[in-house]
C-alpha positions as CSV (number, residue, x, y, z in Angstrom):
1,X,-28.2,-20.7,25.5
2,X,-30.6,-18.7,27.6
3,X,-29.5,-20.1,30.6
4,X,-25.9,-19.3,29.9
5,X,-26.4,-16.1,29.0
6,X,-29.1,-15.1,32.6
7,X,-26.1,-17.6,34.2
8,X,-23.1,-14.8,33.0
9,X,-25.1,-12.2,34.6
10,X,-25.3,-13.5,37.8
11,X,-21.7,-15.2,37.9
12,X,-18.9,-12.7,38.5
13,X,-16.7,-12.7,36.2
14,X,-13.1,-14.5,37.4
15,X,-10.2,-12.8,36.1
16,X,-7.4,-14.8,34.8
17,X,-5.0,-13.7,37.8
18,X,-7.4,-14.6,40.6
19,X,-5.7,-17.8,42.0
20,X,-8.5,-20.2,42.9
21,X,-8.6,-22.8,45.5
22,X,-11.5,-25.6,45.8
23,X,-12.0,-27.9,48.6
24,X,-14.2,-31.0,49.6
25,X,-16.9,-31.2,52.1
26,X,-15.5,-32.2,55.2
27,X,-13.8,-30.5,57.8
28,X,-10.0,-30.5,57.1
29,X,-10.5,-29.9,53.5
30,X,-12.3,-26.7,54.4
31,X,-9.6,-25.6,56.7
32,X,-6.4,-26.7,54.3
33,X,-8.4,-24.8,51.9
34,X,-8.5,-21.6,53.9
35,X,-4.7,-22.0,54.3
36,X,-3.8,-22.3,50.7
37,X,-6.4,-19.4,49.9
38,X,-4.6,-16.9,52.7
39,X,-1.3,-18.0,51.7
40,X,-1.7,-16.9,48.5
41,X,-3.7,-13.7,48.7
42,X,-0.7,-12.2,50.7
43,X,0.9,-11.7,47.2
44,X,-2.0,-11.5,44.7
45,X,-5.8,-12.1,44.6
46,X,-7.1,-15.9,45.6
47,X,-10.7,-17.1,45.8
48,X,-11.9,-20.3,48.0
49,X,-14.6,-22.5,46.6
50,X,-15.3,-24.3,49.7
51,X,-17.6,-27.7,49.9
52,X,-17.6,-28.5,46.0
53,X,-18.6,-31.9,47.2
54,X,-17.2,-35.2,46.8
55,X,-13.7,-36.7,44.7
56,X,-15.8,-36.8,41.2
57,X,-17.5,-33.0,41.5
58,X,-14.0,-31.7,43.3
59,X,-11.8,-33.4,40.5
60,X,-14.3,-32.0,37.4
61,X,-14.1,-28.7,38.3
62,X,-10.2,-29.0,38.6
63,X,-9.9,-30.7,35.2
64,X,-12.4,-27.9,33.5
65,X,-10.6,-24.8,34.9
66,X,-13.2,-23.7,37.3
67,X,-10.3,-24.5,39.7
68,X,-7.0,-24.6,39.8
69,X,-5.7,-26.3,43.2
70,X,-7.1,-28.1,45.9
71,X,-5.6,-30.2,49.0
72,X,-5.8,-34.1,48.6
73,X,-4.4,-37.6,49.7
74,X,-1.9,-39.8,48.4
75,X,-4.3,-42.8,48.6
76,X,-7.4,-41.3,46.9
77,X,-5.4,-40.0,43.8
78,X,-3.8,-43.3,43.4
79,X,-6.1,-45.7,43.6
80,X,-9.7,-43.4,43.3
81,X,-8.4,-41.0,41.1
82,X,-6.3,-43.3,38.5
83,X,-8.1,-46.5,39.4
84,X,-4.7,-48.1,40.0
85,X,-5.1,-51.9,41.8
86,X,-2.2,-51.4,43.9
87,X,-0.7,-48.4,45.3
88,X,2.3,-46.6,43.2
89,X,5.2,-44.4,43.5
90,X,5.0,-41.0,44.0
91,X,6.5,-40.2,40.5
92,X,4.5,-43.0,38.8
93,X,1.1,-40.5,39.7
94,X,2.4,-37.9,38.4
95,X,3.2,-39.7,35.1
96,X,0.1,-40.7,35.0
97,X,-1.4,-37.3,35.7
98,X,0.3,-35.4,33.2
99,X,-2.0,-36.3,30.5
100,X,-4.7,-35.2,32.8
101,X,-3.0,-31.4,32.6
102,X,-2.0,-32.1,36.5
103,X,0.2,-32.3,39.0
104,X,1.1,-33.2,42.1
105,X,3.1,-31.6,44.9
106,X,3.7,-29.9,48.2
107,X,3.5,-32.5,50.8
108,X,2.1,-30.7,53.8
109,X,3.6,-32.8,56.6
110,X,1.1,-34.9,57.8
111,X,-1.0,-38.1,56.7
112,X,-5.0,-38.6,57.5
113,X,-5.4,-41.8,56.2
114,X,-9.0,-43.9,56.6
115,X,-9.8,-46.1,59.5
116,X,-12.5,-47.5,61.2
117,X,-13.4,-46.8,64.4
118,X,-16.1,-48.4,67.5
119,X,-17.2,-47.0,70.8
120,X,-14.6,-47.9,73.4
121,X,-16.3,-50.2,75.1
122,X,-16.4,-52.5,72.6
123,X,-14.7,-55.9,72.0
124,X,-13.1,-55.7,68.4
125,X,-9.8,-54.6,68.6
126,X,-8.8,-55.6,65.0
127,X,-10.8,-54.9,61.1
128,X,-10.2,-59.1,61.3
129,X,-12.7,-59.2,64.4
130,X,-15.4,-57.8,62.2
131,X,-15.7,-60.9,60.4
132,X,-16.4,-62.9,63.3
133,X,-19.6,-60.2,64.5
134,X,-21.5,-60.3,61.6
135,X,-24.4,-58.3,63.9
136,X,-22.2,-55.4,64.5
137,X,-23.8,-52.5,62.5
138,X,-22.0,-50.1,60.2
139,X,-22.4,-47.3,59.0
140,X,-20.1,-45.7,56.1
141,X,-19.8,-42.0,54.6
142,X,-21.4,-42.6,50.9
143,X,-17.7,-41.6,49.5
144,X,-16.1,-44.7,51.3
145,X,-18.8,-46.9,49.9
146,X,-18.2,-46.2,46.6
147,X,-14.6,-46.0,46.2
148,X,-11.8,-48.2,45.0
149,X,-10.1,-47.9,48.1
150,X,-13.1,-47.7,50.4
151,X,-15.2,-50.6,51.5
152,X,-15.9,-53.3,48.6
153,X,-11.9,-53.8,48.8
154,X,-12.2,-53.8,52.4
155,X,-14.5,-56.5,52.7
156,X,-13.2,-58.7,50.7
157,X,-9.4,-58.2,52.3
158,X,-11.2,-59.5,55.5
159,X,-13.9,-61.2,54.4
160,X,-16.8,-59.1,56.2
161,X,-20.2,-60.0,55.2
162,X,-22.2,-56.8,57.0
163,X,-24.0,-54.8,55.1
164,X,-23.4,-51.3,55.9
165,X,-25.6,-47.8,55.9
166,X,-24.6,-44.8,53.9
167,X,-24.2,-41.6,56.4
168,X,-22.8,-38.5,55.8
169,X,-19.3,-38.3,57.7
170,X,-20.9,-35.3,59.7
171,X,-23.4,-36.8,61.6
172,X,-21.5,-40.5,61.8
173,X,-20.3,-39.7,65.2
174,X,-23.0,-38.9,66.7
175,X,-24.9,-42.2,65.1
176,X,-22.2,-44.0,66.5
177,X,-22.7,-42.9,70.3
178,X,-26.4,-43.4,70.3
179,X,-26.0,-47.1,69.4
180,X,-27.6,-46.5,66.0
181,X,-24.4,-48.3,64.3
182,X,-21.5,-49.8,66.0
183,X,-18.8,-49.1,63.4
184,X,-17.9,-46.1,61.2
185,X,-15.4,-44.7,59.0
186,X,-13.0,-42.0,60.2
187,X,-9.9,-40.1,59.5
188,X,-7.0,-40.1,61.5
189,X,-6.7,-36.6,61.7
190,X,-10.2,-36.2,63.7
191,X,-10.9,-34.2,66.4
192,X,-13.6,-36.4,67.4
193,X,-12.0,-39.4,68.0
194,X,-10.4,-38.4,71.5
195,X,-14.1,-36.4,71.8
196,X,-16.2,-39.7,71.5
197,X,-13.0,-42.0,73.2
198,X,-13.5,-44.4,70.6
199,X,-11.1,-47.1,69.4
200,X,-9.8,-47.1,66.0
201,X,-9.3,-50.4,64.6
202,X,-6.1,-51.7,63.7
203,X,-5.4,-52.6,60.3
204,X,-3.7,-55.9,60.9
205,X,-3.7,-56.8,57.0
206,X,-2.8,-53.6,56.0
207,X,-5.2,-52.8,53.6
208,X,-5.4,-49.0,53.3
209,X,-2.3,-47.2,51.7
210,X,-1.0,-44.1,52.8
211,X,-2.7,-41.1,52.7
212,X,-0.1,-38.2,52.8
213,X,-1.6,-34.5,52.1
214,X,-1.1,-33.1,48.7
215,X,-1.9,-30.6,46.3
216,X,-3.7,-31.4,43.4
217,X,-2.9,-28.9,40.6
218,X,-2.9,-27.7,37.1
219,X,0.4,-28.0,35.4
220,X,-0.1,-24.2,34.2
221,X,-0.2,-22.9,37.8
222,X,3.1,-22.2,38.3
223,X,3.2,-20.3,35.4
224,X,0.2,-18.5,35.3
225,X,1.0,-17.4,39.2
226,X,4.0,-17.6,39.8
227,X,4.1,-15.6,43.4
228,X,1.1,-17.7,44.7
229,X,2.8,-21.3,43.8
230,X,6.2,-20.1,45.4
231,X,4.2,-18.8,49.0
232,X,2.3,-22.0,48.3
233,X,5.2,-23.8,48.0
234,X,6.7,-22.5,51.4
235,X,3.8,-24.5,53.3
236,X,5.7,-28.1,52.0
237,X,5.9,-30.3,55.6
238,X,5.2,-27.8,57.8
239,X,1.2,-28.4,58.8
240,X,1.9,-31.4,61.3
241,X,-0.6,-34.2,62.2
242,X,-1.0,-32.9,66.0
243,X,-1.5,-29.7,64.0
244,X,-4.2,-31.0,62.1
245,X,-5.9,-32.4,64.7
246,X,-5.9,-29.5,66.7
247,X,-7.3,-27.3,64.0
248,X,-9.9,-29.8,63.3
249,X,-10.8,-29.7,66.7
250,X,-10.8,-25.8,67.3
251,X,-13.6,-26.1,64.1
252,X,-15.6,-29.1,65.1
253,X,-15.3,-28.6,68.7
254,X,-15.0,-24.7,69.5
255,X,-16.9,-24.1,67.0
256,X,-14.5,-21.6,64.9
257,X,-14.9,-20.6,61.4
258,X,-12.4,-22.5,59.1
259,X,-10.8,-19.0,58.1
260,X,-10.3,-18.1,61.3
261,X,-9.0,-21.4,62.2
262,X,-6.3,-21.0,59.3
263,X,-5.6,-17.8,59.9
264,X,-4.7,-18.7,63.3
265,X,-2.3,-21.3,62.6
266,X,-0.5,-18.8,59.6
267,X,-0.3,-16.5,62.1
268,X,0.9,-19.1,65.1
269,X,-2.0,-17.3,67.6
270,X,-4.0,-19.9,69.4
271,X,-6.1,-18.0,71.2
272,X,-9.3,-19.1,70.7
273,X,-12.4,-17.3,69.1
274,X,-15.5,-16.9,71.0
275,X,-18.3,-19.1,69.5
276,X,-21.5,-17.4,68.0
277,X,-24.6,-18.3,68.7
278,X,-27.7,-19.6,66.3
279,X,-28.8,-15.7,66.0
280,X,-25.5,-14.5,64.5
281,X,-25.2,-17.8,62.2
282,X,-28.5,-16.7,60.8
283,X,-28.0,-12.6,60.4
284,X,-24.5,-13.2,60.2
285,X,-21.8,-14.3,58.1
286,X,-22.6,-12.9,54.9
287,X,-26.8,-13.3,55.5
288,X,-27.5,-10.4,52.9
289,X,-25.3,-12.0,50.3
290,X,-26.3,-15.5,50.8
291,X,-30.0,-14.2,50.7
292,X,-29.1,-12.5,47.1
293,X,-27.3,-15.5,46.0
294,X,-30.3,-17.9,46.9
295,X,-32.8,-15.7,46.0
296,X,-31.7,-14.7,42.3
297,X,-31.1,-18.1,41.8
298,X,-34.7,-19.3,42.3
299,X,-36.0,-15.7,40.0
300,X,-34.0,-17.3,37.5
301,X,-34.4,-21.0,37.7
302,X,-38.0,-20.4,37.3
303,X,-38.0,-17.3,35.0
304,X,-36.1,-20.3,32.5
305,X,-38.4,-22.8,33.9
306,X,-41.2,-21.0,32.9
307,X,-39.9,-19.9,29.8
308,X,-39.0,-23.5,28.5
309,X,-42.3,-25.2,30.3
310,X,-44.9,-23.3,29.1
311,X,-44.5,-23.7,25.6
312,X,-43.6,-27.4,26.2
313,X,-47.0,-27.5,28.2
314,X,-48.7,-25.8,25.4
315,X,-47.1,-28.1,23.0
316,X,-48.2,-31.7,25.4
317,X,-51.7,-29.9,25.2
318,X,-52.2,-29.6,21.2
319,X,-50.3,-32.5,19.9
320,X,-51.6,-35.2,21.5
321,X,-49.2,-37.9,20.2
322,X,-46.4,-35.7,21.9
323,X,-48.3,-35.4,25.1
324,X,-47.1,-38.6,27.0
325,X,-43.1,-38.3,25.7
326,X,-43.0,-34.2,26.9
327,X,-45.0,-35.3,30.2
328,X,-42.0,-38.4,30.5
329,X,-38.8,-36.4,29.8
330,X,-39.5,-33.6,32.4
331,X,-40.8,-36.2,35.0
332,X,-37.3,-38.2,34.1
333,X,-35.1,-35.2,34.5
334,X,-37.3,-34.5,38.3
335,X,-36.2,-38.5,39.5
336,X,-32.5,-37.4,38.6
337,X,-30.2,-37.1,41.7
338,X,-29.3,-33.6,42.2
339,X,-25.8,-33.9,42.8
340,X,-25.7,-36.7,40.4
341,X,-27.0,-34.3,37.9
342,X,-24.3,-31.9,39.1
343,X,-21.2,-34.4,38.4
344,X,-22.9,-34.8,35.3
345,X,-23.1,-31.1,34.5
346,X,-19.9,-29.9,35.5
347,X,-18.0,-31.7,32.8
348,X,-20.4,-31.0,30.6
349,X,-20.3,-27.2,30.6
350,X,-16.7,-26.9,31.7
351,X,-17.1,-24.9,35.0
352,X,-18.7,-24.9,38.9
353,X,-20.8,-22.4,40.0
354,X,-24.1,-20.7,39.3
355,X,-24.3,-21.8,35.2
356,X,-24.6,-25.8,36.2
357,X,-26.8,-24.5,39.4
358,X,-28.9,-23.0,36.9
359,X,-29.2,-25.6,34.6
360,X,-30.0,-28.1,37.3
361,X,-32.6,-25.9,39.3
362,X,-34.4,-25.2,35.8
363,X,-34.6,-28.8,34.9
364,X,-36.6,-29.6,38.3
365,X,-38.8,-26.9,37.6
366,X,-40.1,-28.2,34.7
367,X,-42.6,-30.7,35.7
368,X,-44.8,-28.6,37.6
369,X,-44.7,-26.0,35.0
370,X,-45.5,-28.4,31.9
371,X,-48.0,-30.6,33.6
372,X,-50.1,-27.3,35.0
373,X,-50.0,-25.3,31.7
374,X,-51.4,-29.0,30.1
375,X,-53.9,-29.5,32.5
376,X,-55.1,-25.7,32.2
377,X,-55.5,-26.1,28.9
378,X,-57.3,-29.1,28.3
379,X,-59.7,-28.0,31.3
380,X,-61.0,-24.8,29.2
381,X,-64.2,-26.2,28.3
382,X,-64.0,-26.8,23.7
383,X,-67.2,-25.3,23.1
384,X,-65.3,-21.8,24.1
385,X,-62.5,-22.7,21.4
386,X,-65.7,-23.7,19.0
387,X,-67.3,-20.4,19.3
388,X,-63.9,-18.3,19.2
389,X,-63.7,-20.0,16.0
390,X,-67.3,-19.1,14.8
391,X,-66.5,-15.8,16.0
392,X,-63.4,-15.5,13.3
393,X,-60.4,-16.0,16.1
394,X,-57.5,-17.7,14.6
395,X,-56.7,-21.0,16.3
396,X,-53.0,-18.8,17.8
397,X,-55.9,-16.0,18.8
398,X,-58.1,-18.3,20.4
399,X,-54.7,-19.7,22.1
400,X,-53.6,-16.3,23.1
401,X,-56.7,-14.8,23.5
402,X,-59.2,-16.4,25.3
403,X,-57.6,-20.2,26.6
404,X,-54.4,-19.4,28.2
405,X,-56.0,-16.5,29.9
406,X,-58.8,-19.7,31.2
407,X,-55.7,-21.2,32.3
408,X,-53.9,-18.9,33.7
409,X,-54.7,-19.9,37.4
410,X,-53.8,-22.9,36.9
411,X,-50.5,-22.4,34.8
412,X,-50.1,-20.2,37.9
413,X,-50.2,-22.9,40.2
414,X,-47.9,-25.0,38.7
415,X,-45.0,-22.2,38.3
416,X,-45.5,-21.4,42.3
417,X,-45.0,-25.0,43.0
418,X,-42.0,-24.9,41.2
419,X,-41.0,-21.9,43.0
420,X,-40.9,-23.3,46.3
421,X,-39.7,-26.0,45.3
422,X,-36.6,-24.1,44.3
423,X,-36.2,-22.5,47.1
424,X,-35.6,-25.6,48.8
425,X,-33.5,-27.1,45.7
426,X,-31.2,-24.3,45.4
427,X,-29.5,-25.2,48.9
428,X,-27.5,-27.8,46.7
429,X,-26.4,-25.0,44.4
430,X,-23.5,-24.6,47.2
431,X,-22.0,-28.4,46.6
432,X,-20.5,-26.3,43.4
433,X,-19.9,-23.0,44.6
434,X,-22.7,-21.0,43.5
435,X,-23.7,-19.9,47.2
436,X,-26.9,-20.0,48.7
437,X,-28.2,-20.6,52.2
438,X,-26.8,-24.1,51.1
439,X,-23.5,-23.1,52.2
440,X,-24.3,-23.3,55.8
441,X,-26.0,-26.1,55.6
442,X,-23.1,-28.0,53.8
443,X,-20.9,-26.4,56.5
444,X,-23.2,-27.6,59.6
445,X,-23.1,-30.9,57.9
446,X,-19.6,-31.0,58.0
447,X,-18.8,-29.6,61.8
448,X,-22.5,-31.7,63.2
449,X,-23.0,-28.1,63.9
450,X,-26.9,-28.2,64.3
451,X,-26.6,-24.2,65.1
452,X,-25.1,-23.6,61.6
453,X,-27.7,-26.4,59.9
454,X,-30.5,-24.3,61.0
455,X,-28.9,-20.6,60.3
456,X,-29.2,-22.4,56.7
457,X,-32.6,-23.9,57.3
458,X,-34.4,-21.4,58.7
459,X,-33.6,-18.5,55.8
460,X,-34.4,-21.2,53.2
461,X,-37.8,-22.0,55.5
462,X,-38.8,-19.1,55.9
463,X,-38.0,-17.7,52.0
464,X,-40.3,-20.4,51.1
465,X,-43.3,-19.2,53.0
466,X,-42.3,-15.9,51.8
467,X,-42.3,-17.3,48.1
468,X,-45.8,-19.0,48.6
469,X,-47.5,-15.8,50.0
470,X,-46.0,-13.7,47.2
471,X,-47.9,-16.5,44.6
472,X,-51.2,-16.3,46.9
473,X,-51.3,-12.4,46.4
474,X,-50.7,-12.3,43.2
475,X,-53.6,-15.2,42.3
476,X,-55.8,-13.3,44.2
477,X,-55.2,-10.4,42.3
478,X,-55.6,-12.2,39.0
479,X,-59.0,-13.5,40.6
480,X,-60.1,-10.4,41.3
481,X,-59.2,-8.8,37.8
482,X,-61.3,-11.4,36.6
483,X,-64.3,-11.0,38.2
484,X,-64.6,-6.9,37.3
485,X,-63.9,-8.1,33.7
C-alpha cells in the first residue's frame, strides 16, 4: 500500500478524456505511434507511451486500461495474440477479441510482415537453403524466438537444425555486417535492408501469414472519444509501404526524432531535420525532466526499500529460525528478470507506469538492505546487549538505543548499494512508461543510435557516481559524529 500511495504522488494523474496511445520498441511502432498520438490531439488531448516493450507488456497494459490503442499486425494478433494454429479471417479475430474488451480496425495501407534476411554476398537464396548450411549462424530478436509465429514454427516448416542467438532487433544489423551471424530476422518495412544491401530470403513454403497494420483497441474508444477515433479513423489505407520505409529510414538513418518524422508525413513536408549531436541528446530532449523522473524514482524505490528491509533485516537478525527464509525470499526476488517481473506486474496492478516501476525497483533493493542491517546487527559485540541489560535497558531500548546505532555504518552501506544499484535499474522503468534516462536508451536501442545510447548512459553514469559521493559524505559525517560522542 505504501508503494501505491508514494507511486500516486509521483504519477500524474490521467484524466478520463486524455486519449492514450502505446507503442512497442522498435522503430515503426514508435513512429505509427507518433501518428496516431498527433492525429488525435488536433481535436482533444492524447498522450504517447512510447517503448512499452514487447507483445505481452504492450498487450497488458491495453487489456488493464493503462492504454487504450496501439498499432499492430495482422499476423501477431492472430496467431501470438490468440494462439490460433492457422491464420483466420479478419472477422473471426475480432470474434475472438471481443471477450477480450477489444477490437480491431483501421488498416493503414501497408503490410511489414517477418523475413529473414543474409548479407548479399551470400549463397542462400531461399528459407529451404538453410537447411542444407547447418554452419550458417543466426541470430534472432528474443520476440521472434519466443513466438507462435516466430522461429520454433519456422524450423520445423523447413526443417532447420541451427541453433540461433537472441539479439535485440536494434543492433542485429550491424551483427550481421561484421560477420558475427549470417542470418537475422527483419521486417519488410526496414530502412536498413537497402542500407546493408542484404538479401531477404524467399519464403518458398510460405510460412509466415500476412502482417497487415492495425489498430489494436478497446471496444469503449469510440465512445469514450468520439472525435479522436473519427480523425483516427481518417488515417484507414493511407500510410503506404514505400511510406513506411521511408519514414523508417528518415528515423534510423537521418537520425530524426519519431515525432518529427510523423509530423512530417501528417503534414506532407519532407524536408529533412538536421541531426543533433551526442551533446544535445544528453542536455536535450527533455534532460531536466528525464533527470526528475529517474531521480525521484531511485528516492523512492529506496526510501520503500529501506522502509520494508530494515525491519525485515532486524527481524533475520533476532529470530534466528526466520533468518535463512527472509535472507532467501529477497535474494529470489534480486535473480528475477526485470522485465519478466514487469509482465508480471502490470497485470497484476492493472496499469504501466511509475506504480509497477516502483514496485519492481523496491523489490531489487531489498537484498542489500536486509542482509546489511543483519550483518550489522549480529556484528555488535553481545557483551554490549548484556550490559544494556544490567544497566535496566529494555531489550526494544537496547535495539533502538545502543545496537542499531553500532550498526548504523553498516546498515548504511547496504542502503547506498542499493542506491546505485537503482540508479542503474531504474533505466528499465521506461519499457512501461514511467520515464527515466531509460527512455533514450530504449530509443538508441531501437534506431542502433549509439549517440542517443550514451545521452541515456552517461546521465545514468554519472547520477551514479553522484549517488555514491552523496552516501560517502554522509558516512563520513556519521563517522565523525561518532567520534566527538
Amino acid at each position: 500500500m505504501l508503494v501505491l500511495a508514494c507511486a500516486g504522488i509521483l504519477s500524474s494523474a490521467h484524466a478520463d478524456e486524455t486519449l492514450r496511445v502505446g507503442s512497442k520498441r522498435f522503430t515503426e511502432s514508435y513512429i505509427l505511434g507518433e501518428i496516431l498520438t498527433q492525429t488525435a490531439a488536433r481535436v482533444g488531448p492524447a498522450e504517447h507511451k512510447q517503448g512499452l516493450g514487447n507483445t505481452a507488456i504492450v498487450l497488458g497494459a491495453l487489456r488493464s486500461g493503462a492504454i487504450d490503442v496501439y498499432p499492430e499486425y495482422l499476423g501477431t494478433i492472430d496467431l501470438e495474440i490468440l494462439k490460433n494454429a492457422q491464420p483466420t479471417s479478419l472477422d473471426a479475430m475480432r470474434a475472438a477479441l471481443r471477450p477480450l474488451g477489444l477490437g480491431v480496425a483501421v488498416p493503414l495501407g501497408f503490410s511489414n510482415g517477418y523475413a529473414l534476411a543474409v548479407r548479399g554476398d551470400a549463397s542462400v537464396r531461399r528459407l529451404s537453403d538453410l537447411a542444407s548450411h547447418p554452419d550458417m549462424k543466426i541470430g534472432l530478436s528474443h520476440e521472434f524466438l519466443g513466438r507462435a509465429d516466430g522461429w520454433p514454427g519456422l524450423a520445423r516448416r523447413y526443417g532447420l537444425a541451427q541453433q540461433p542467438r537472441g539479439l535485440d532487433h536494434g543492433i542485429a544489423y550491424e551483427a550481421l555486417a561484421q560477420r558475427q551471424v549470417d542470418v537475422i530476422d527483419i521486417y519488410s518495412t526496414d530502412a536498413k535492408i537497402r542500407q546493408y544491401g542484404l538479401r531477404v530470403l524467399d519464403d518458398d513454403k510460405q510460412y509466415f501469414p500476412r502482417y497487415d497494420a492495425v489498430l489494436l483497441y478497446r471496444l469503449d474508444v469510440p465512445q469514450r472519444f468520439p472525435q479522436a477515433w473519427h480523425a483516427i479513423e481518417k488515417l484507414e489505407g493511407t500510410i503506404k509501404a514505400d511510406d513506411m520505409i521511408a519514414m523508417n529510414a528518415a528515423a534510423e538513418l537521418d537520425g530524426q526524432p519519431f515525432a518529427a518524422v510523423a509530423r512530417a508525413w501528417l503534414s506532407h513536408d519532407t524536408q529533412a531535420t538536421a541531426r543533433d549531436g551526442l551533446l544535445t541528446k544528453t542536455f536535450g530532449n527533455g534532460f531536466m525532466n528525464l533527470a526528475r523522473q529517474h531521480l525521484l524514482l531511485v528516492v523512492l524505490a529506496v526510501l520503500l526499500g529501506s522502509v520494508a528491509g530494515i525491519p525485515l533485516g532486524i527481524v533475520a537478525a533476532l529470530v534466528p529460525r526466520l533468518r535463512q527464509a527472509v535472507l532467501a525470499v529477497a535474494g529470489v526476488l534480486q535473480t528475477v528478470p526485470s522485465l519478466a517481473l514487469l509482465a508480471i506486474l502490470i497485470p497484476l496492478l492493472g496499469r504501466i507506469g511509475t506504480v509497477p516501476a516502483l514496485v519492481a525497483l523496491c523489490a531489487y533493493a531489498l537484498l542489500p538492505i536486509v542482509r546489511n542491517t543483519c550483518t550489522g546487527l549480529l556484528q555488535v559485540p553481545s557483551g554490549l546487549r548484556t550490559a544494556a541489560l544490567a544497566l535496566g535497558l529494555t531489550r526494544r531500548q537496547s535495539l533502538v538505543e545502543v545496537e542499531l546505532p553500532l550498526a548504523m555504518p553498516t546498515i548504511l552501506a547496504g542502503v547506498k548499494t542499493a542506491a546505485v544499484m537503482s540508479v542503474g535499474t531504474a533505466t528499465i522503468a521506461a519499457f512501461i512508461g514511467a520515464g527515466g534516462f531509460g527512455e533514450r536508451i530504449t530509443t538508441g536501442l531501437a534506431l542502433n543510435d549509439n549517440d542517443m545510447l550514451l545521452a541515456g548512459a552517461i546521465p545514468a553514469a554519472l547520477l551514479a557516481l553522484l549517488t555514491q559521493a552523496a552516501f560517502e559524505l554522509c558516512e563520513r559525517l556519521l563517522a565523525r559524529r561518532r567520534y566527538s560522542d
